[in-house]
PAMIZA-474817 format. One record per residue (C-alpha): residue in three letters; y, z, x. Coordinates in steps of 0.1 Angstrom, whole numbers, padded with zeros to 4 digits, always signed. Example, Ala and Ser with C-alpha at 12.3 -4.5 7.8 and 13.67 -1.06 7.14 Angstrom:
BEGIN
ALA-0045+0078+0123 SER-0011+0071+0137 
This chain:
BEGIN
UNK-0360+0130+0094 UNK-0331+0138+0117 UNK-0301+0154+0105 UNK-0261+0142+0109 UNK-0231+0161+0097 UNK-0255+0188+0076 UNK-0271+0157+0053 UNK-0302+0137+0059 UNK-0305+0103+0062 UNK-0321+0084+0036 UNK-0347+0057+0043 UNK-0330+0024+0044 UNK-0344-0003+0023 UNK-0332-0034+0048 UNK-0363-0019+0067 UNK-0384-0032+0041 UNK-0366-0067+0043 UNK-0370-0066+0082 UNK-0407-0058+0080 UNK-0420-0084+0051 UNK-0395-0107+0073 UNK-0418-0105+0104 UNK-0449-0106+0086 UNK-0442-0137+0068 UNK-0432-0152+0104 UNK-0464-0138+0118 UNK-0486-0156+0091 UNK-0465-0188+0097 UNK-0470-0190+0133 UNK-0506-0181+0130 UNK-0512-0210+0105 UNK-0493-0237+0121 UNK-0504-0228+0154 UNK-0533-0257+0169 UNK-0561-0239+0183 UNK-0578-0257+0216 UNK-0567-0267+0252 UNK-0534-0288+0246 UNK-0541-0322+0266 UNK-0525-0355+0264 UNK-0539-0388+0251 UNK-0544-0402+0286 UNK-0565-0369+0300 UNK-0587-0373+0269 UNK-0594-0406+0276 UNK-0597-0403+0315 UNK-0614-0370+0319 UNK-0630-0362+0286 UNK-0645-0395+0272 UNK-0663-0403+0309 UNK-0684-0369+0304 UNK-0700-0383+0277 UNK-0695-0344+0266 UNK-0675-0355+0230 UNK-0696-0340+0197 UNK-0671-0349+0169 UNK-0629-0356+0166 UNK-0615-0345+0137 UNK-0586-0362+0130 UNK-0554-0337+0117 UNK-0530-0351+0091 UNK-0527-0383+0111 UNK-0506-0364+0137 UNK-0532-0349+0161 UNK-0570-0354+0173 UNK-0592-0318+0177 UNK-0623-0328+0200 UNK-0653-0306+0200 UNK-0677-0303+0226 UNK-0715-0302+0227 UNK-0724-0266+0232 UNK-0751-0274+0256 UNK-0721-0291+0280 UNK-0698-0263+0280 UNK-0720-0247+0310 UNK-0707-0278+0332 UNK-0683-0272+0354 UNK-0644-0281+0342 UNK-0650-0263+0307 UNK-0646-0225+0316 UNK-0613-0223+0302 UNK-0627-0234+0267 UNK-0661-0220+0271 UNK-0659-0186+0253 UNK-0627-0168+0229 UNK-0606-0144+0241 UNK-0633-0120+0226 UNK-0651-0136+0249 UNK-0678-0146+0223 UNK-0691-0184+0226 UNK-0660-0210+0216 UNK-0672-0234+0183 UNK-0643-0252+0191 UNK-0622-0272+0187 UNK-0622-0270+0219 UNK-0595-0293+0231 UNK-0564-0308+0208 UNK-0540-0334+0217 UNK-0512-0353+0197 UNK-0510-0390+0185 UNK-0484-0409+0178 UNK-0497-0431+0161 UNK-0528-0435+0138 UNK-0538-0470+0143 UNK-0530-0476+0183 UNK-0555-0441+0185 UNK-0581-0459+0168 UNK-0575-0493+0184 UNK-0576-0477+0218 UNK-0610-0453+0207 UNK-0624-0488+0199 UNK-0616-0504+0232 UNK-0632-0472+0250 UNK-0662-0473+0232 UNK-0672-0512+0244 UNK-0673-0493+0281 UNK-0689-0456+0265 UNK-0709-0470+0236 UNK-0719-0434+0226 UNK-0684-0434+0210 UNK-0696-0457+0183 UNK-0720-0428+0172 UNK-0700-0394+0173 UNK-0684-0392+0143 UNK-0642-0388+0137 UNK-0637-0369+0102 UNK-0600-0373+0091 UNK-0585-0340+0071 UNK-0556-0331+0057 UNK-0547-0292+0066 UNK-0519-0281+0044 UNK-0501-0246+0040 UNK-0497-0228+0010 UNK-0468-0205+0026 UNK-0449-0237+0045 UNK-0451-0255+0011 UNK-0439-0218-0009 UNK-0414-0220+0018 UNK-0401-0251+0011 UNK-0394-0245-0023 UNK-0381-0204-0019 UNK-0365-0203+0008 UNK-0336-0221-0012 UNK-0337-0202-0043 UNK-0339-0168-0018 UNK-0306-0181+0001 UNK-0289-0189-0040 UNK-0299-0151-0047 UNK-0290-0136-0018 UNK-0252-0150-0020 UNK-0251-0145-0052 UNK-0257-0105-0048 UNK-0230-0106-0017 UNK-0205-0121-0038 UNK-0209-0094-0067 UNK-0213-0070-0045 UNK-0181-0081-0034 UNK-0162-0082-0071 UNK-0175-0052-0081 UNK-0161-0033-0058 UNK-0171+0011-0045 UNK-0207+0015-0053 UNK-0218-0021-0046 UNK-0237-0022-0080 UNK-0241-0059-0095 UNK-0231-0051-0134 UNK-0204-0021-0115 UNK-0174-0042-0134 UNK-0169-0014-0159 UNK-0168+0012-0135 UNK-0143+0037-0126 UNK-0122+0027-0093 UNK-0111+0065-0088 UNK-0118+0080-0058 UNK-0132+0118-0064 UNK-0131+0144-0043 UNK-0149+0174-0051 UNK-0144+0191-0016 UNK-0109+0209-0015 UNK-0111+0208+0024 UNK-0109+0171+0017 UNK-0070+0174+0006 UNK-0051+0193+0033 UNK-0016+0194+0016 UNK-0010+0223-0006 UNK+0025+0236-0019 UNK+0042+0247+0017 UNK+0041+0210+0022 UNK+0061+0203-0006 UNK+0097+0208-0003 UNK+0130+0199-0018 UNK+0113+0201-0058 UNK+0115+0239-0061 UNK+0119+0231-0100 UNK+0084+0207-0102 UNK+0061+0230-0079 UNK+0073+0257-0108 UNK+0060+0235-0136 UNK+0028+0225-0124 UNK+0020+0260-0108 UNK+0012+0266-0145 UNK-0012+0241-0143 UNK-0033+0250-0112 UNK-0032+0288-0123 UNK-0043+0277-0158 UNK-0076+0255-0137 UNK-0078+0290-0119 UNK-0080+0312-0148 UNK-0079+0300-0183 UNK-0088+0330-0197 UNK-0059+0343-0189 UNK-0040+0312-0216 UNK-0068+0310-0239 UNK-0070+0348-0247 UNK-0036+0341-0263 UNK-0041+0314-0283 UNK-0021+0286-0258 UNK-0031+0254-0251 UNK-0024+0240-0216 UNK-0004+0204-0219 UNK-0030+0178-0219 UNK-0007+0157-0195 UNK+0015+0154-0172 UNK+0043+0126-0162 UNK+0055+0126-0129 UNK+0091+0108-0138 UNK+0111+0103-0104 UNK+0129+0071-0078 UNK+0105+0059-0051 UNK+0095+0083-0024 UNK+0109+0117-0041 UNK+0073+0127-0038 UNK+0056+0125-0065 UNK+0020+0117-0054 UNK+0025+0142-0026 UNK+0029+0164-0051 UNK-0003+0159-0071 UNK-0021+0162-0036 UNK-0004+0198-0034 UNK-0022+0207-0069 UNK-0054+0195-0057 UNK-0049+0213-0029 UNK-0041+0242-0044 UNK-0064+0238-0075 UNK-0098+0237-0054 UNK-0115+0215-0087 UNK-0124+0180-0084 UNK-0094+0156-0084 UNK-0099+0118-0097 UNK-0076+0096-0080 UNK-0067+0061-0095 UNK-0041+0038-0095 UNK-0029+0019-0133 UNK-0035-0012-0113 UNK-0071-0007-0106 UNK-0078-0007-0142 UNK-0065-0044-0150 UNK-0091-0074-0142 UNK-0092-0110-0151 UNK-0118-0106-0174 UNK-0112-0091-0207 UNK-0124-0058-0217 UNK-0132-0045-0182 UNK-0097-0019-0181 UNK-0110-0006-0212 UNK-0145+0000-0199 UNK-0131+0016-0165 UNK-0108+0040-0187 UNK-0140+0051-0210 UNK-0160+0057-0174 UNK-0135+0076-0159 UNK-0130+0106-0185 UNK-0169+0103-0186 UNK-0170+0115-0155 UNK-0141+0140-0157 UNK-0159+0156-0191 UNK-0190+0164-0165 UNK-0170+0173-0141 UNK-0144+0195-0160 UNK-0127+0213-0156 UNK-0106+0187-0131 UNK-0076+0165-0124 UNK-0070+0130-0135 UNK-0045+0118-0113 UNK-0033+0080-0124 UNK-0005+0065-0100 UNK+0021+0043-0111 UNK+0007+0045-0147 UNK+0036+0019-0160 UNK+0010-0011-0148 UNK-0010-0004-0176 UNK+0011+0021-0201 UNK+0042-0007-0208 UNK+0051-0007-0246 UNK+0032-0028-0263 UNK+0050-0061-0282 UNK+0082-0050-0260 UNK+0076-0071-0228 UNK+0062-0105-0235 UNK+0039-0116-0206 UNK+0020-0146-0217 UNK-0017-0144-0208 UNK-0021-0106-0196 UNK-0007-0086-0229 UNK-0043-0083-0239 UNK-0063-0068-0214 UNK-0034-0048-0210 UNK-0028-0037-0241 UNK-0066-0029-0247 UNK-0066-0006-0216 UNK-0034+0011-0230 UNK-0055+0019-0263 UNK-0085+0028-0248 UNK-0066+0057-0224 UNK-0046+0066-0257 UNK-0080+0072-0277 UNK-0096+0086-0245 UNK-0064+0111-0239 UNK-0063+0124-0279 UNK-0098+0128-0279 UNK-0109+0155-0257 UNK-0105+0191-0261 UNK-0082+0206-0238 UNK-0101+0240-0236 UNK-0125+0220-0215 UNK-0095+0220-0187 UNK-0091+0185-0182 UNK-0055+0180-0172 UNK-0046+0139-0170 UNK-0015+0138-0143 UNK+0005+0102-0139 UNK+0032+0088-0120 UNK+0061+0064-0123 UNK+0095+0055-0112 UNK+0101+0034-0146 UNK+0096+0058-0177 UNK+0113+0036-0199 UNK+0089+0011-0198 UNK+0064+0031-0212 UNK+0047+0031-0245 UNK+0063+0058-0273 UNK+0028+0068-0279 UNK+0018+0078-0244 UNK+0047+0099-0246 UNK+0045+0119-0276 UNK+0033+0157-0275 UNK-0011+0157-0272 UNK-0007+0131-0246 UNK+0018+0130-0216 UNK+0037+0160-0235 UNK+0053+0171-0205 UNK+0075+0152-0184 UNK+0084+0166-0149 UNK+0116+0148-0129 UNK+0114+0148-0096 UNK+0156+0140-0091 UNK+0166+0132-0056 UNK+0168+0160-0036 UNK+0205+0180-0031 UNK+0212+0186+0007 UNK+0194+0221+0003 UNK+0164+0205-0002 UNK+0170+0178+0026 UNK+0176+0211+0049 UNK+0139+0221+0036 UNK+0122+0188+0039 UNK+0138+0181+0078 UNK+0119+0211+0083 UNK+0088+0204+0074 UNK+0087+0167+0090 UNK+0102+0186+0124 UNK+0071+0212+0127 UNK+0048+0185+0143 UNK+0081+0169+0166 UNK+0097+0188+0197 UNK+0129+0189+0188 UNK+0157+0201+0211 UNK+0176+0234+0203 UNK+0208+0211+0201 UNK+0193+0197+0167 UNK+0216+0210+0137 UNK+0188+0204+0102 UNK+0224+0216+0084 UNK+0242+0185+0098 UNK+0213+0164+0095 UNK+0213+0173+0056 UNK+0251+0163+0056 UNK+0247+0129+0066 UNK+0217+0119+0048 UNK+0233+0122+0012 UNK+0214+0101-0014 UNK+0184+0100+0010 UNK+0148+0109-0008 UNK+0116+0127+0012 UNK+0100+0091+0025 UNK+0135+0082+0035 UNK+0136+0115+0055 UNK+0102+0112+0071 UNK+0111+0078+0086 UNK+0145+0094+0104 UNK+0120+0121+0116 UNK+0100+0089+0131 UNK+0126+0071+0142 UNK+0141+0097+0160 UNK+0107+0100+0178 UNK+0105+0068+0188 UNK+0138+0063+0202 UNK+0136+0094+0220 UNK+0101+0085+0235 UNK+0120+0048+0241 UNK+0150+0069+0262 UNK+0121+0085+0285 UNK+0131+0119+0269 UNK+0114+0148+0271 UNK+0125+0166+0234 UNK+0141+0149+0209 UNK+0181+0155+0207 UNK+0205+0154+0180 UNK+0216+0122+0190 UNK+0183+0105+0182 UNK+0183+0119+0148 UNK+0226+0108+0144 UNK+0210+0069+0155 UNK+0179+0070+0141 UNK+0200+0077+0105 UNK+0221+0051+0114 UNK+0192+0028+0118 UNK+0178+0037+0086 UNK+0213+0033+0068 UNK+0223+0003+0081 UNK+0192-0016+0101 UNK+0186-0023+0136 UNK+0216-0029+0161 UNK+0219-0062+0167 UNK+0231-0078+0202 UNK+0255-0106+0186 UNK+0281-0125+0207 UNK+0316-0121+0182 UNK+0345-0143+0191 UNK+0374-0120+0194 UNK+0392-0132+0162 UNK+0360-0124+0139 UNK+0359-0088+0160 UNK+0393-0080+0149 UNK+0388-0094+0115 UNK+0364-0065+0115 UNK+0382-0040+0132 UNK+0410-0040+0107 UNK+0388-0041+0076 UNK+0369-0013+0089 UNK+0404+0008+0097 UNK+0416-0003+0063 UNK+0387+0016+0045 UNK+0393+0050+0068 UNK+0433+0048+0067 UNK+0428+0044+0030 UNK+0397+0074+0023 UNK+0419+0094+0047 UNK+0451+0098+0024 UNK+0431+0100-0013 UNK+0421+0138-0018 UNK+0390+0126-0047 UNK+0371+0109-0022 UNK+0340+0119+0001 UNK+0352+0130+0035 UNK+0352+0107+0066 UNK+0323+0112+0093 UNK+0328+0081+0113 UNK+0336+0045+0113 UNK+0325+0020+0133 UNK+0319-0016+0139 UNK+0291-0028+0156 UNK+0267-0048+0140 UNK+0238-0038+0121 UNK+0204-0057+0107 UNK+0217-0056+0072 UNK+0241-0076+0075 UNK+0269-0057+0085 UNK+0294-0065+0110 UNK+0306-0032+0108 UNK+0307+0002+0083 UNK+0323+0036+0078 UNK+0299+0062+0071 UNK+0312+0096+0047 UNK+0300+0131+0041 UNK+0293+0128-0002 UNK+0297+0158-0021 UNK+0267+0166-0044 UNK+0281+0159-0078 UNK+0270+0158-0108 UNK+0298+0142-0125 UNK+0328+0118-0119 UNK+0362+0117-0136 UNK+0381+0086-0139 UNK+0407+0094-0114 UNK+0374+0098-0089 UNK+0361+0065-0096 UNK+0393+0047-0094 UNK+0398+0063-0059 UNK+0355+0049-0049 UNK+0377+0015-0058 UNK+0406+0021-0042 UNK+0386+0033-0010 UNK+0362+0001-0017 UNK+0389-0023-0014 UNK+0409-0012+0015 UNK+0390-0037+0038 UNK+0406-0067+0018 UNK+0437-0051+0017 UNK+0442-0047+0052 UNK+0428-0080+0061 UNK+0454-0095+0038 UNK+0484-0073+0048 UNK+0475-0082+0088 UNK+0464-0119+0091 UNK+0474-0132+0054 UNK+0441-0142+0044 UNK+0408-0133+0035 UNK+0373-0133+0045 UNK+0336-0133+0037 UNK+0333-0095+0048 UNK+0342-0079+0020 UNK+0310-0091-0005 UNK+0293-0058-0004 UNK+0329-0036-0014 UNK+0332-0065-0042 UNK+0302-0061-0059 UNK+0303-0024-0056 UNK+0337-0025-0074 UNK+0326-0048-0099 UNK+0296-0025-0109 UNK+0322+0008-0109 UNK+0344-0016-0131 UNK+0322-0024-0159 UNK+0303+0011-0161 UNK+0339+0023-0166 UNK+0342-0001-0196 UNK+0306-0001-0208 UNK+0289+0028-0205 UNK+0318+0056-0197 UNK+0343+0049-0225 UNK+0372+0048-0197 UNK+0387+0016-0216 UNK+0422+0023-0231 UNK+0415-0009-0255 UNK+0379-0006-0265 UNK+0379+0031-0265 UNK+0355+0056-0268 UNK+0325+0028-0272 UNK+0293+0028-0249 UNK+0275-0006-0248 UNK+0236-0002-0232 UNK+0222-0028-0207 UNK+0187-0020-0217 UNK+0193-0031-0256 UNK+0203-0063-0237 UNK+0176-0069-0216 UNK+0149-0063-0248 UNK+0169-0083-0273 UNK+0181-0110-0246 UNK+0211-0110-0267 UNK+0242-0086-0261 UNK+0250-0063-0289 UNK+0287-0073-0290 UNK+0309-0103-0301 UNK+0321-0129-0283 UNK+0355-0116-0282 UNK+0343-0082-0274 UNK+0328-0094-0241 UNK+0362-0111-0235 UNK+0378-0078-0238 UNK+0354-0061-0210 UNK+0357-0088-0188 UNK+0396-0083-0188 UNK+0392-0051-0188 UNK+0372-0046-0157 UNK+0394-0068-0141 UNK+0426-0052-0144 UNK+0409-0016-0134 UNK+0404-0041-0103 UNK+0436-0050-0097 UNK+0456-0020-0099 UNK+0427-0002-0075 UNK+0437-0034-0048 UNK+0471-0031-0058 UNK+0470+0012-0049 UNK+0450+0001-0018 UNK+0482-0019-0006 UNK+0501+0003-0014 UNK+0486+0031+0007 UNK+0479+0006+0037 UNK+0520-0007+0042 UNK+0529+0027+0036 UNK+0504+0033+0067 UNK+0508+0003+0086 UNK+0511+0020+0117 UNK+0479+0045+0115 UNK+0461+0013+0100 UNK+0474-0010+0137 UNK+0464+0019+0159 UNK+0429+0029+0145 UNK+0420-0008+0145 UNK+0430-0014+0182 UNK+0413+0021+0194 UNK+0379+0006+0173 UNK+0388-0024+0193 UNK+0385-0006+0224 UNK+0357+0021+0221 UNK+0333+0004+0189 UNK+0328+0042+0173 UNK+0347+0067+0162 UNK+0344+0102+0150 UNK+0365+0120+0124 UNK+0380+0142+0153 UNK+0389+0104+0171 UNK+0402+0092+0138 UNK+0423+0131+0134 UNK+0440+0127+0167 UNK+0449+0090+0157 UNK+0462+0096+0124 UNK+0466+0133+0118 UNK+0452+0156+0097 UNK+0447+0143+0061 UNK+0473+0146+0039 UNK+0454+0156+0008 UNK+0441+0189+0020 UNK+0422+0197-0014 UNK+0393+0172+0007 UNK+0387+0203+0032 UNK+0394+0231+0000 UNK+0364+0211-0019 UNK+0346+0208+0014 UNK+0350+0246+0017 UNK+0339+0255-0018 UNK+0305+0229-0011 UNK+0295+0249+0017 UNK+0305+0288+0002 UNK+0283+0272-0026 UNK+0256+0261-0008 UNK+0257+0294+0017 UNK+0257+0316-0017 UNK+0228+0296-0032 UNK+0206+0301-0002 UNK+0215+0337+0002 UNK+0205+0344-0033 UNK+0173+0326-0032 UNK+0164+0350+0002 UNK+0170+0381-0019 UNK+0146+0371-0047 UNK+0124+0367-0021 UNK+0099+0396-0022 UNK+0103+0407+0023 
């Protein structure tokens, strides 16, 4: 056999189907086919009957005539095609055949040649009937065969990797056994310097468990990935398989629900089946919440069974085996409270690892490692880049890194520039640039809202610092934005938050102070404010009358019932609202106290579309509140400290 890629090919068995599919179409044609000379009706009468050459007919089925001719005649001349086989042996015949198309005008015409050749009257016809035991197995098997054969395809289908008809219960996870299979390892993993830490315990434990068990310590049975979308959580299971080099079983919670009852359960059972012979190894179940929900909490009418039944089986499955056999069971999700107390407590998932959002050190780290595969220009600042992507996750980051690409390759460029990166964030943040025709009146709406938000951030000292405003139109809906530099924090005080408002609502204000009215445009600062507003009240205790009371949206969404009175909710309503109004009523204040800055910033963004924090500096002046550039100042000493003590306890 002839080798491919170091394995041997197997003998296929659709070669078996192929050959007992031309043999049964050999044996058909060799039955059906007529033996003898084809002639027509007329030749036989013309030529044939004349000779007086005619030993028998043999009438076929009533649908054609085989004529045999006397041996001694098929010396005459006219009969050497028929005279001998292709053996060349003597023919018996028949030796000519011809078709009728009707039985009784072939016998009424035999009877009209036989009153001119009377020796027709004496040869005698024979009528047969010739049938076939494979056309009439045919007839009946060919429909069942066709039944059979979809039937198979279909299943085939439904049942999904391994193509086996009764496969319903089977595992969907993919395994990989090979560790050149997975090529990211923990150098591809950046910005979760705390997570690589925990589970580096893990893969040394897979490594050497000796080195645990010789003390008496248990490795965690599992492992809960707990982090927002696109922090990296399954990249970071890849890394420990990666770096593990055992067999990793990858599966995702929904593969494990199916319409028909019972079959979850069955895939759970058949999965740590095959990680007990394979062990030890890595369970690695994605977004686990499809099938780990608590059970009797979230009513879903028609699926809490199957799902419920799956959620017991991997409970039973994950208490019963031993974890000396180095099974570790590693899942993901972005909603851990949705999931079931029981899957939580210690024996199970008893170790949960949060993979937060990364600070703008780790942004620094992730730019990086998306940058090694672009060529990027020596004018590209990662620092910068990790400035203006606050809030911004590693999937977020890996689409600037391809956006930037792509424009550059779009502006015929050679390397890719820090100006790529600046409008490829932009694009990210705020959607495509779109090529809108705005009547002047609606531009200026915009230009002032826009100038009322930077006049307003520029005199506050609590509030992130300015990068640059602008107002041309994005895919998001925005008719205009200005973008700031956040400060990583970790906490707000209530003078902070007031200011977010204050900040918030200087579009309104300005619109009002300079045309009297207001618009559409400020939707997205509304809601923003409302949501501030309430968490004050709710959640923060930052209510002078409710006090130091902390109300939970969750218990509302599980009870569908709020867990206050009537007059309660009253309070918060008109609580949040005056928070509202004196933050609109500071922004007004700031703005007429600015009019001027407010009337020139709006007519430069009138003129140029963009501008910088430098532009908006020589408008306005430097900001007022200098503690902005003393906290900007302490962020960076921080930051600059930070990395310089992680580079020391670096071994050189």
């Amino acid at each position: 056999m002839s080798k491919e890629n170091g394995k041997k090919k197997g003998f296929s068995v659709y070669w078996i189907y192929f050959i007992i599919a031309l043999l049964l179409l050999g044996i058909q044609l060799f039955t059906f086919q007529k033996s003898g000379k084809e002639i027509t009706v007329n030749e036989f009468f013309s030529r044939v009957v004349p000779s007086g050459d005619v030993e028998r007919l043999v009438v076929v089925n009533k649908e054609y005539v085989e004529v045999f001719i006397h041996p001694d005649s098929l010396q005459k001349a006219g009969y050497e095609d028929v005279r001998t086989t292709v053996f060349g042996t003597p023919n018996p015949g028949p030796h000519f055949v011809f078709s009728i198309g009707s039985l009784e005008h072939f016998e009424s015409k035999l009877e009209e040649y036989a009153q001119q050749y009377p020796y027709l009257k004496t040869i005698p016809v024979k009528y047969v009937v010739k049938r076939s035991i494979l056309r009439d197995i045919m007839m009946w098997m060919v429909p069942i065969v066709i039944l059979i054969v979809l039937w198979i395809f279909l299943m085939r289908r439904m049942s999904g990797p391994g193509g086996q008809i009764f496969s319903f219960g089977k595992t969907k996870a993919r395994v990989i056994q090979n560790p050149d299979e997975v090529k990211v390892s923990f150098k591809d993993v950046a910005g979760l310097d705390e997570a690589k830490e925990e589970v580096k315990e893990i893969v040394d434990f897979l490594k050497n468990p000796k080195k645990y068990t010789a003390l008496g310590g248990k490795i965690p049975k599992g492992v809960l990935l707990v982090g927002p979308p696109g922090t990296g959580k399954t990249l970071l299971a890849k890394a420990v398989a990666g770096e593990a080099h055992v067999p990793f079983f990858s599966v995702s919670g929904s593969e494990f629900v199916e319409m028909f009852v019972g079959v979850g359960a069955s895939r759970v059972r058949d999965l740590f089946r095959q990680a007990r012979e394979k062990a030890p190894c890595i369970v690695f179940i994605d977004e686990i919440d499809a099938i780990g929900r608590a059970r009797g909490k979230y009513l879903v009418p028609g699926g809490n069974d199957e799902r419920e039944s799956t959620l017991n089986q991997l409970l039973v499955e994950m208490d019963g085996f031993d974890s000396r056999l180095g099974i570790i069971v590693m899942a993901a999700t972005n909603r851990p409270d949705v999931l079931d107390k029981a899957l939580l407590r210690p024996g199970r998932f008893d170790r949960q690892i949060i993979l937060d959002r990364p600070d703008i050190k780790g942004r620094e780290e992730i730019f990086k490692i998306h940058m090694r595969d672009l060529k990027v220009a020596p004018d590209v600042d990662v620092h910068k880049l990790a400035l203006l992507t606050p809030g911004f996750v590693g999937a977020d980051i890996a689409n600037v890194c391809n956006e930037a690409a792509l424009l550059a390759a779009r502006r015929n460029k050679s390397q890719i520039e820090m100006e790529d990166f600046v409008d490829a964030i932009d694009k990210v943040i705020g959607g495509l640039r779109r090529k809108i025709v705005i009547s002047p009146e609606e531009k200026k709406i915009v230009a002032y809202h826009e100038a009322g938000h930077a006049v307003v951030s520029w005199m506050l000292k609590h509030v992130d610092p300015l990068y640059k405003v602008t107002i041309i139109p994005r895919a998001m809906g925005s008719l205009g934005f200005a973008q700031y530099l956040p400060k990583e924090r970790y906490i707000y005080t209530k003078e902070q938050m007031m200011e977010h408002m204050v900040v918030a609502l200087g579009g309104r204000a300005a619109e009002e102070i300079i045309f009297g009215h207001q618009s559409t445009g400020a939707q997205n600062d509304l809601e923003r404010v409302t949501q501030i507003a309430y968490n004050m009240v709710k959640k923060f205790g930052m209510s002078e009358k409710l006090g130091l009371v902390a109300f939970s949206e969750r218990d509302e969404e599980v009870s569908f019932q709020k867990p206050y009175s009537e007059e309660t909710a009253r309070l918060i309503d008109e609580e949040a609202r005056q928070i509202v109004y004196k933050a609109y009523e500071q922004a007004l204040k700031i703005l007429k106290e600015n009019i001027d800055h407010l009337k020139n910033l709006a007519e430069e963004l009138l003129k140029k579309e963009v501008l910088t924090k430098e532009e908006v500096e020589d408008i306005i002046g430097k900001p007022p509140a200098s503690e902005v550039n003393q906290e900007k100042n302490l962020q960076e000493e921080s930051i600059e400290a930070t990395e310089a003590e992680s580079s020391n306890g670096k071994p050189s």
